[in-house]
N, C-alpha and C positions, 0 to 999 in steps of 0.2 A: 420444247422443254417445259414451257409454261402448262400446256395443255396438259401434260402428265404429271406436272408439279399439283394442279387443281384437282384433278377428277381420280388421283390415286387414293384416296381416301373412299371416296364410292365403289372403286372394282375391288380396292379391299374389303371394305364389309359386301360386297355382294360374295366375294370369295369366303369370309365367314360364315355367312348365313347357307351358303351352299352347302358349306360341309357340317353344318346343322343339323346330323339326321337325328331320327327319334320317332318312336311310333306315336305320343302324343307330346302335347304343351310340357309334362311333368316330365319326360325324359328328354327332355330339351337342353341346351345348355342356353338359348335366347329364346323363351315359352312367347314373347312376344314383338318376336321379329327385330327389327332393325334397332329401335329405342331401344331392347335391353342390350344387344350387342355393343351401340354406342356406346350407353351408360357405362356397363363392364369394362371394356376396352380403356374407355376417360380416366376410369376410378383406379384402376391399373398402372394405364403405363401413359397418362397424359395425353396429348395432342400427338407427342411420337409414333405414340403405340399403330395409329393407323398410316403411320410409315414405314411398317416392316417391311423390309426388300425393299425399299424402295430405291437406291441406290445400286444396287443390280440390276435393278426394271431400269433405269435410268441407263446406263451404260449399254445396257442390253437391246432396249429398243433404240439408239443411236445404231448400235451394229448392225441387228435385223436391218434397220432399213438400207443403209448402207450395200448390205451384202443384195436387199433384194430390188432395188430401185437401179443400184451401179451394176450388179448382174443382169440384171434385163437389157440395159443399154450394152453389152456387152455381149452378150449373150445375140442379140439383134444383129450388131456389128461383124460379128463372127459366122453367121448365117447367112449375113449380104455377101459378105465376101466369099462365102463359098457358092453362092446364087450366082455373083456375078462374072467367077471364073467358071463355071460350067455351062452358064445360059446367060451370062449376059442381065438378069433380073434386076430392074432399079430399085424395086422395092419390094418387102416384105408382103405376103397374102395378109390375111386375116388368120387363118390356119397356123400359118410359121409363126406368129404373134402369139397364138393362142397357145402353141406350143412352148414358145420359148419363156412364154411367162409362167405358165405352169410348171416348169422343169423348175427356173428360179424359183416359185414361190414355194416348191417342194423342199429342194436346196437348202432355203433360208431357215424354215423352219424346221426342220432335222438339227440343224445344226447350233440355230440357237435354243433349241429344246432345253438344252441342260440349265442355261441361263434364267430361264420361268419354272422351271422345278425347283433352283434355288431360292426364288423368289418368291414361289406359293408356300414351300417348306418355312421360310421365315415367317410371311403372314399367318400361318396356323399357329405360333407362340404368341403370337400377340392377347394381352388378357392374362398370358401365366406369370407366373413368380419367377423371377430367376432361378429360383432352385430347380423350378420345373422344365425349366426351356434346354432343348435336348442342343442347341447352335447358340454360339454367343453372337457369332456375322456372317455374313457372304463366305468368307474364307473356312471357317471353322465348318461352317454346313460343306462348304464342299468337300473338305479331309475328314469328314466323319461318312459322307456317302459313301465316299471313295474304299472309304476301310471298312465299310460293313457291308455296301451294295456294289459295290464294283461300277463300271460306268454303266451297267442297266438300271442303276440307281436312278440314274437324271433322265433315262427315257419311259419311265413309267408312264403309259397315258399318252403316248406321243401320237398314237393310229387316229383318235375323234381327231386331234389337230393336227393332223397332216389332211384332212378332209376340208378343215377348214380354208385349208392354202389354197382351192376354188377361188373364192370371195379376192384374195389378195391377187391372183394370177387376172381375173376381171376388171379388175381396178385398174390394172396395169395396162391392158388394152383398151379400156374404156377411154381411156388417159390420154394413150398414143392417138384414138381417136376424136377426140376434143383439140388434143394439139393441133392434129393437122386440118380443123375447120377453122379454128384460128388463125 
């Protein structure tokens, strides 16, 4: 909780300056990078302003992990035990591992998909007026999706991060194999 309390301000402005396009400095909305994003964002909406979403992130990344740390072990458990009724197997290959964790960290991230598209959607208001901000919160961004984009609203962009769930299904057997040299 700590960890995303501190560093949510840095993946926020990296999240601004990403969607920073412009073919030069002058059609920029940050012509020099990070300092004027800071500034702007400060000058706006305070020390808040780089708290958009974050309150969603928050809840959001509790669930992710949840769904994909207690789905692995589950997902494991339900593999041995089909192992163990057909052949007797004490333990898991490396293969079934790599398998079951990539199923999970597919799983995990499909599902909490919608929960980081509401969350990126609030980060991109941050710096406007309220006149301008199309979501007043988490909730209002989600019945405004809802009623203009239907649920393919929140999975825009989902394919690059379902690639990503690689890295998190590694982790996960990386893990299993630490634990048991321990």
């Amino acid at each position: 909780r700590y960890t995303i309390t501190l560093l949510y301000p840095i993946a926020f402005l990296r999240t601004r300056l990403a969607m920073d396009v412009g073919s030069s400095p002058q059609t920029r909305q940050y012509p020099r990078g990070m300092r004027d994003a800071v500034l702007d964002i400060y000058k706006t909406d305070g020390i808040r302003g780089f708290y958009q979403g974050y309150g969603i992130a928050l809840v959001g990344g509790i669930a992710y992990r949840a769904l994909h740390l207690g789905g692995y072990d589950a997902l494991k458990t339900e593999i041995l035990r089909y192992n163990h009724a057909i052949q007797d197997a004490p333990e898991l290959s490396w293969l079934e591992r790599i398998a079951a964790a990539q199923c999970v960290s597919l799983a995990a991230a499909a599902i909490m998909y919608p929960v980081d598209s509401v969350r990126r959607r609030l980060m991109m208001q941050a710096g406007l007026s309220e006149s301008q901000r199309v979501y007043r919160n988490s909730f209002d961004c989600i019945r405004i999706v809802l009623q203009q984009e239907g649920m393919r609203g929140f999975y825009l962009g989902l394919g690059p991060n379902l690639f990503r769930s690689v890295g998190g299904a590694l982790l996960l057997v990386a893990y299993d194999g630490f634990k048991a040299i321990l």
